[in-house]
Biopython code that builds the backbone (N, CA, C, O; Angstrom):
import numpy as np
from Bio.PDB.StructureBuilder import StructureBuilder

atoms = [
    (1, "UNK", "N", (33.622, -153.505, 112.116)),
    (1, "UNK", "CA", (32.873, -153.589, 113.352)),
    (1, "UNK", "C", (33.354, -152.513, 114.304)),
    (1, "UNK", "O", (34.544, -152.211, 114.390)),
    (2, "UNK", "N", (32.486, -151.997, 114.950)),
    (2, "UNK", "CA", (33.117, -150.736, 115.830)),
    (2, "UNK", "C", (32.659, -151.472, 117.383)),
    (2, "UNK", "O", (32.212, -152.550, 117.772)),
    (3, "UNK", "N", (33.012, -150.371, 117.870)),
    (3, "UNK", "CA", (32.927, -150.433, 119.710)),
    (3, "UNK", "C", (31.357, -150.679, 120.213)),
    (3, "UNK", "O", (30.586, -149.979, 119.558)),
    (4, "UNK", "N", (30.741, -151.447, 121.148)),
    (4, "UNK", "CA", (29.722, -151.130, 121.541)),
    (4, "UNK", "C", (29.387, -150.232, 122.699)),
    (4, "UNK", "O", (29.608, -150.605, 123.851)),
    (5, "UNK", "N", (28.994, -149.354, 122.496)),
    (5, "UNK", "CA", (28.162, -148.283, 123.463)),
    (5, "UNK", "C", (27.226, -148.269, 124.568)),
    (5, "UNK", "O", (26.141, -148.679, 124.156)),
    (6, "UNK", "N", (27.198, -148.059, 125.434)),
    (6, "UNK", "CA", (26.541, -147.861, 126.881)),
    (6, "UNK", "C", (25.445, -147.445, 126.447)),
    (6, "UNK", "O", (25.222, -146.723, 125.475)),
    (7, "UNK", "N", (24.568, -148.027, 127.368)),
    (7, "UNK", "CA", (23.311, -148.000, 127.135)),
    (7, "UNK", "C", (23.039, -146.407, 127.550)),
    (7, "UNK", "O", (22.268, -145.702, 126.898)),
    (8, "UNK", "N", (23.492, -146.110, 128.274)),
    (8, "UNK", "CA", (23.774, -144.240, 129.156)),
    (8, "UNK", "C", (24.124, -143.702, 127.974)),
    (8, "UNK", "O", (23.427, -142.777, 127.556)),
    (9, "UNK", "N", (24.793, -143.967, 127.512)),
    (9, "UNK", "CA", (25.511, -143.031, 126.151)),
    (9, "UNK", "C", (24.481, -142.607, 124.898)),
    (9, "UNK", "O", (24.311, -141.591, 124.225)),
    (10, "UNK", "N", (23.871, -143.984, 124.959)),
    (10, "UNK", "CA", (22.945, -144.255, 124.091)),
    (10, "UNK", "C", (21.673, -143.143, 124.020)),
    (10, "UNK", "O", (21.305, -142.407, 123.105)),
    (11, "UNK", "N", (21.163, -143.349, 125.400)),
    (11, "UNK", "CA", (20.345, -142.582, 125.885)),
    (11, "UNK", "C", (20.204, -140.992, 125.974)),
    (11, "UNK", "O", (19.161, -140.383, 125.736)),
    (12, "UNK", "N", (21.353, -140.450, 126.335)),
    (12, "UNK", "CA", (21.796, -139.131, 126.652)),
    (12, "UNK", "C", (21.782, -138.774, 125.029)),
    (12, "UNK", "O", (21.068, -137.848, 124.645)),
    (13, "UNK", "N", (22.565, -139.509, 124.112)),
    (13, "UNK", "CA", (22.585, -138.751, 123.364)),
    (13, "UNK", "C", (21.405, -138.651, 122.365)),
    (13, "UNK", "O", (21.414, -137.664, 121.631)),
    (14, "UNK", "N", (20.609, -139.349, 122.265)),
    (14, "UNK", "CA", (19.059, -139.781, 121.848)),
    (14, "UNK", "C", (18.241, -138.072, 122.163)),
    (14, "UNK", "O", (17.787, -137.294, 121.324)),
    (15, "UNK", "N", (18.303, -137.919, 123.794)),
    (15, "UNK", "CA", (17.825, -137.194, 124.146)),
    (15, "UNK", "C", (18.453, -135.532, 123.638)),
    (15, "UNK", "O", (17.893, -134.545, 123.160)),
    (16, "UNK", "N", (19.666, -135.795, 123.967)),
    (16, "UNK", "CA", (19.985, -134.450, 123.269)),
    (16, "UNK", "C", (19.448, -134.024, 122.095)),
    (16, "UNK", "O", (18.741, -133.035, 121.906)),
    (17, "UNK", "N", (19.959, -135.108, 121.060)),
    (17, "UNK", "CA", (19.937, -135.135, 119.699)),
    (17, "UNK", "C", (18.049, -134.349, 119.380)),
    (17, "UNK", "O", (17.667, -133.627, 118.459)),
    (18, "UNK", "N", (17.282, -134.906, 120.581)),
    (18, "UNK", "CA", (15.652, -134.660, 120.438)),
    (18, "UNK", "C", (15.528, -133.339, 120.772)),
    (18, "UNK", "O", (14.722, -132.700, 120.096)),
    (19, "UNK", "N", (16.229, -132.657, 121.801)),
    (19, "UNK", "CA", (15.883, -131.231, 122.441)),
    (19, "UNK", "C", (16.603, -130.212, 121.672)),
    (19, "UNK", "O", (16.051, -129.149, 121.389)),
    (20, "UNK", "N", (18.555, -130.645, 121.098)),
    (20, "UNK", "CA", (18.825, -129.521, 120.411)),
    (20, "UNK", "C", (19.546, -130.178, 119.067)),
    (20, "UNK", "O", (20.760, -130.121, 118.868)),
    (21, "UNK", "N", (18.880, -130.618, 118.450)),
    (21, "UNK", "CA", (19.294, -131.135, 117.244)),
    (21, "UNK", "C", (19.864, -130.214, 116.599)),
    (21, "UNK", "O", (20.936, -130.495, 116.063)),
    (22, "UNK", "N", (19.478, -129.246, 116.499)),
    (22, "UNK", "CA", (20.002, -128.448, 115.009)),
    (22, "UNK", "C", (21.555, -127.964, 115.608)),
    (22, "UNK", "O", (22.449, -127.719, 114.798)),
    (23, "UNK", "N", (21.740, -127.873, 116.761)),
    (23, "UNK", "CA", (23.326, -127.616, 117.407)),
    (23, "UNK", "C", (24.384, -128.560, 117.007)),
    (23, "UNK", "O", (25.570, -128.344, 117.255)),
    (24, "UNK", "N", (23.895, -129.760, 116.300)),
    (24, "UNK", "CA", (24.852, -131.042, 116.122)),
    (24, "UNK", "C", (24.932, -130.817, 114.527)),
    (24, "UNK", "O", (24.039, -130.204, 113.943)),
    (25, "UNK", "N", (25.925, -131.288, 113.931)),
    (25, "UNK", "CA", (26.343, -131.887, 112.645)),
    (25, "UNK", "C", (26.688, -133.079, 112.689)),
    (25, "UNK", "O", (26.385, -133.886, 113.569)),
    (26, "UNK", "N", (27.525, -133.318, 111.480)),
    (26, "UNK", "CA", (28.157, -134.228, 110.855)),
    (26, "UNK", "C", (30.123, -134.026, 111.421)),
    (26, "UNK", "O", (31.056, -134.718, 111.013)),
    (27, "UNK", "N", (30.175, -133.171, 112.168)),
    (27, "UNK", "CA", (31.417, -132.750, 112.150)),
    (27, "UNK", "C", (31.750, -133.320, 113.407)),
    (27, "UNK", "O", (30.868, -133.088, 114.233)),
    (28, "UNK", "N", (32.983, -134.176, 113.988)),
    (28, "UNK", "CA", (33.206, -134.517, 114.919)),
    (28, "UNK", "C", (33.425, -133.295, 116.321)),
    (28, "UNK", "O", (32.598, -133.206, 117.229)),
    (29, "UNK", "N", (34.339, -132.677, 116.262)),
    (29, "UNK", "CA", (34.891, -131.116, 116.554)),
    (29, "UNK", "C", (33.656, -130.165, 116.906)),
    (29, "UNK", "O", (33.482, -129.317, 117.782)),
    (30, "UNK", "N", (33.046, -130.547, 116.092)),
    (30, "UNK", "CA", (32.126, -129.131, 116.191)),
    (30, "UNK", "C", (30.985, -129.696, 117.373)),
    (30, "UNK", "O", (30.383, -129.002, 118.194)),
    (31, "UNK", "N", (30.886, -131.404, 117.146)),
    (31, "UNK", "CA", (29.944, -131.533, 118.112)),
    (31, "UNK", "C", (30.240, -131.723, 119.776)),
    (31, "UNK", "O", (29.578, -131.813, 120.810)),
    (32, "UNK", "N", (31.820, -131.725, 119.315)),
    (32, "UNK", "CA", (32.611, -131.775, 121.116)),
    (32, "UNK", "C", (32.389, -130.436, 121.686)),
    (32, "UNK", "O", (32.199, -130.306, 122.895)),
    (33, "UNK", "N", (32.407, -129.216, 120.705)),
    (33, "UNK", "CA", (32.328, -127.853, 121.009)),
    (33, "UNK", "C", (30.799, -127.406, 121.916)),
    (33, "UNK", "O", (30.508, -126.731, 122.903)),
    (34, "UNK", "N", (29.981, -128.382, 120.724)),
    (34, "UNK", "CA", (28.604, -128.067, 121.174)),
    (34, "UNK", "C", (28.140, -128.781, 122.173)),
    (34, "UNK", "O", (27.027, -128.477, 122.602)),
    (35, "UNK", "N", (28.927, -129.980, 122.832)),
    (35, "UNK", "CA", (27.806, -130.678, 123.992)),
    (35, "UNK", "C", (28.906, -130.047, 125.167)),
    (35, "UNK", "O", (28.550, -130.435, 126.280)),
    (36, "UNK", "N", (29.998, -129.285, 125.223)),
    (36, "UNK", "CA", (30.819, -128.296, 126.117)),
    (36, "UNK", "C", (29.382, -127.443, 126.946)),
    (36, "UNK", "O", (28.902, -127.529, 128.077)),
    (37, "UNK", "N", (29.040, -126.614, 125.700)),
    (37, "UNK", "CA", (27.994, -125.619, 125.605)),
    (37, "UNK", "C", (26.802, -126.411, 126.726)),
    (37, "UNK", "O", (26.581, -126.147, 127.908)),
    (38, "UNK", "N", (26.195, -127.418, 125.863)),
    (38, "UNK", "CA", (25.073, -127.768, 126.258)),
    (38, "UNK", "C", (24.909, -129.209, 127.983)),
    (38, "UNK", "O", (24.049, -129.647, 128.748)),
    (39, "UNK", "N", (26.095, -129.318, 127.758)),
    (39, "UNK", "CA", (26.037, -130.268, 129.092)),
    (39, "UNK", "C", (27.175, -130.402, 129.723)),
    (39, "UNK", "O", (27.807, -131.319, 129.199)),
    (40, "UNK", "N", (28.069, -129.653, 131.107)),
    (40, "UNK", "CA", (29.054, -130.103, 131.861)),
    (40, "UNK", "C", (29.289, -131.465, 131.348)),
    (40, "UNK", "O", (28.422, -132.255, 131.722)),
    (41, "UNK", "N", (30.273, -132.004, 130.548)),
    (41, "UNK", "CA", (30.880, -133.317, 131.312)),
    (41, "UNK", "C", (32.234, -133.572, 131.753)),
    (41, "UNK", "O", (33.296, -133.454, 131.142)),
    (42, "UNK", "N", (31.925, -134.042, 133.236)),
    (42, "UNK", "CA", (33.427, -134.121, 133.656)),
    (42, "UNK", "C", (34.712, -134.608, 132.547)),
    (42, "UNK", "O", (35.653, -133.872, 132.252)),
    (43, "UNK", "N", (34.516, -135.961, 132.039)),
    (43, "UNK", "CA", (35.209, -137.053, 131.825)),
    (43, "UNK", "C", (35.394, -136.724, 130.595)),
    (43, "UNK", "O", (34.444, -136.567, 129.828)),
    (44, "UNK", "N", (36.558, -136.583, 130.260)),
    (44, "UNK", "CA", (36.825, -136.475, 128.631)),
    (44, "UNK", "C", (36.698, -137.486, 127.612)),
    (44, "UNK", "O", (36.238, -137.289, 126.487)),
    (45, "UNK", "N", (37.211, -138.780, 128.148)),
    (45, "UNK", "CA", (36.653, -139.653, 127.389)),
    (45, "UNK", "C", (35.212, -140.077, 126.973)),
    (45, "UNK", "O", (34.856, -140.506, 125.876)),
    (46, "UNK", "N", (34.432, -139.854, 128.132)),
    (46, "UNK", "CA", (32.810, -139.696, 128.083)),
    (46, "UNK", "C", (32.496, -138.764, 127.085)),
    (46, "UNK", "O", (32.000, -139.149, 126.026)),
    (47, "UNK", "N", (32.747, -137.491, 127.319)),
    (47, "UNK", "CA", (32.677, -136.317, 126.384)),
    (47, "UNK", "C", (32.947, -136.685, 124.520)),
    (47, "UNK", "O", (32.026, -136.269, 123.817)),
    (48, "UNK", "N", (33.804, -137.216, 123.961)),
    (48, "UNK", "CA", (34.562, -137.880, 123.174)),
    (48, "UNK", "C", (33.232, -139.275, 122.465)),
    (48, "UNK", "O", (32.731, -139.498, 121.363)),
    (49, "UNK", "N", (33.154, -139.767, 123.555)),
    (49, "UNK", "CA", (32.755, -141.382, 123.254)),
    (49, "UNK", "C", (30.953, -140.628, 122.619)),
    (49, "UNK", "O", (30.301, -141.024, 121.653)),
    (50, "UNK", "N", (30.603, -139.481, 123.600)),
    (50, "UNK", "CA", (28.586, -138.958, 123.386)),
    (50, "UNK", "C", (29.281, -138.457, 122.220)),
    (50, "UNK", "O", (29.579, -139.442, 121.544)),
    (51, "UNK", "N", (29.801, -137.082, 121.498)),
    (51, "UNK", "CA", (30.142, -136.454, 120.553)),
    (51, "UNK", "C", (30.692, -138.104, 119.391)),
    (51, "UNK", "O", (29.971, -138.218, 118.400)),
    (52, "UNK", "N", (31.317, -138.715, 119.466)),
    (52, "UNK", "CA", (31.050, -139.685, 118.245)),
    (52, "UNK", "C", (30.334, -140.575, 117.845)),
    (52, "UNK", "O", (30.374, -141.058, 116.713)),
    (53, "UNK", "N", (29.365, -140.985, 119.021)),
    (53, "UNK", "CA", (27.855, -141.572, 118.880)),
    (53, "UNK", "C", (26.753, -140.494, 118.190)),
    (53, "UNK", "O", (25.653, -140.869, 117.784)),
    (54, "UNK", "N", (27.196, -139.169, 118.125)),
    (54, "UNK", "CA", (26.180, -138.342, 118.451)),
    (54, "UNK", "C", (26.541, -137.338, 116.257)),
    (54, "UNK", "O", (25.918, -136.624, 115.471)),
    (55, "UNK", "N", (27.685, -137.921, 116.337)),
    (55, "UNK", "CA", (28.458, -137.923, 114.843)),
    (55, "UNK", "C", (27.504, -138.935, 114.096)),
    (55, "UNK", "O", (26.660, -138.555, 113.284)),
    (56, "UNK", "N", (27.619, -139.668, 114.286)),
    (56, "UNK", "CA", (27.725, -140.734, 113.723)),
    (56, "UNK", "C", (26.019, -141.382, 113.533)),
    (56, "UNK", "O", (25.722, -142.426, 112.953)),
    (57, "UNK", "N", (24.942, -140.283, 114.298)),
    (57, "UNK", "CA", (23.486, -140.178, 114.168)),
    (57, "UNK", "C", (23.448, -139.281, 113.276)),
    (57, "UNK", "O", (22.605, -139.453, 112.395)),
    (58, "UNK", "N", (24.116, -138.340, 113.215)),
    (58, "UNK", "CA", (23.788, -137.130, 112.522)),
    (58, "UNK", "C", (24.357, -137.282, 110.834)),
    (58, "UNK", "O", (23.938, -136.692, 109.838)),
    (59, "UNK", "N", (25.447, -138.288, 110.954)),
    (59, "UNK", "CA", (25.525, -138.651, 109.438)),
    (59, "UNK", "C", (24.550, -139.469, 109.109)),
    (59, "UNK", "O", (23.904, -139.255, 108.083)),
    (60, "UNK", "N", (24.383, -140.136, 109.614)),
    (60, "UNK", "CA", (22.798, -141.091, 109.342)),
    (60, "UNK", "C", (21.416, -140.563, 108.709)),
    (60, "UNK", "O", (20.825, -141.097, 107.770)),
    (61, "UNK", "N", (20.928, -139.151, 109.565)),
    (61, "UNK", "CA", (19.975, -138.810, 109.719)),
    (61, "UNK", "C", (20.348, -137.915, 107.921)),
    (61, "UNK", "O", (19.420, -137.694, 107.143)),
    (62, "UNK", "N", (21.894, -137.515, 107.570)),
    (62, "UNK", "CA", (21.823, -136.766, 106.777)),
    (62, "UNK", "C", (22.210, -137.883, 105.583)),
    (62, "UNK", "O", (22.800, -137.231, 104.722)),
    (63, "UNK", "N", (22.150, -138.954, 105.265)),
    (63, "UNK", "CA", (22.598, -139.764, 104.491)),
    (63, "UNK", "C", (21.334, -140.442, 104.275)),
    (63, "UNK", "O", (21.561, -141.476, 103.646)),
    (64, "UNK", "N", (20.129, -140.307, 104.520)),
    (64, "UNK", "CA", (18.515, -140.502, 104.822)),
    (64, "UNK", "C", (18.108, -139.731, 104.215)),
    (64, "UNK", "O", (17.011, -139.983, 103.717)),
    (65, "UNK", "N", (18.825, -138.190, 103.869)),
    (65, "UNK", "CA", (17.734, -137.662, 103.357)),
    (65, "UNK", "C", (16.499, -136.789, 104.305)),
    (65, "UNK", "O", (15.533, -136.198, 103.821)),
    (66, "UNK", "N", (16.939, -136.934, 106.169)),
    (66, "UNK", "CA", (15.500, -136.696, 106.250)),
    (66, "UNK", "C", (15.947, -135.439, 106.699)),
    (66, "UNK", "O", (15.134, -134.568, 107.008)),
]
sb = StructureBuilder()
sb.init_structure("model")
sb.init_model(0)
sb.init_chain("A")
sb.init_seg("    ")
for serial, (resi, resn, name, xyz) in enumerate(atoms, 1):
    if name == "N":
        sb.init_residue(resn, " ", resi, " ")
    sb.init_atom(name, np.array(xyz, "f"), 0.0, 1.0, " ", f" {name:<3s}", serial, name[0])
structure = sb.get_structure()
């Protein structure tokens, strides 16, 4: 069982994931690098918490097949 997620978290990263998808992987690291790039966030833990929600779609989406 993992952590449950903010509905904000949820959201933001939904939206990202829709405008620059192809900037995200499967890679934890790479996607902290890329939402640096694509969105100021103050809070590191925030930063951290979107990049492993945002992991963790992108293994999905690639474990689908689609």
């Amino acid at each position: 069982m993992g952590r449950i997620k903010p509905i904000a978290v949820k959201t933001l990263a939904d939206e990202l994931i829709k405008s620059h998808g192809e900037k995200f992987t499967s890679d934890f690291g790479e996607n902290k690098k890329a939402l640096e790039g694509l969105k100021p966030i103050k809070s590191k833990k925030v930063r951290n918490v979107l990049a492993g929600y945002i992991t963790k779609k992108m293994k999905g989406v690639k474990d689908a097949g689609l």
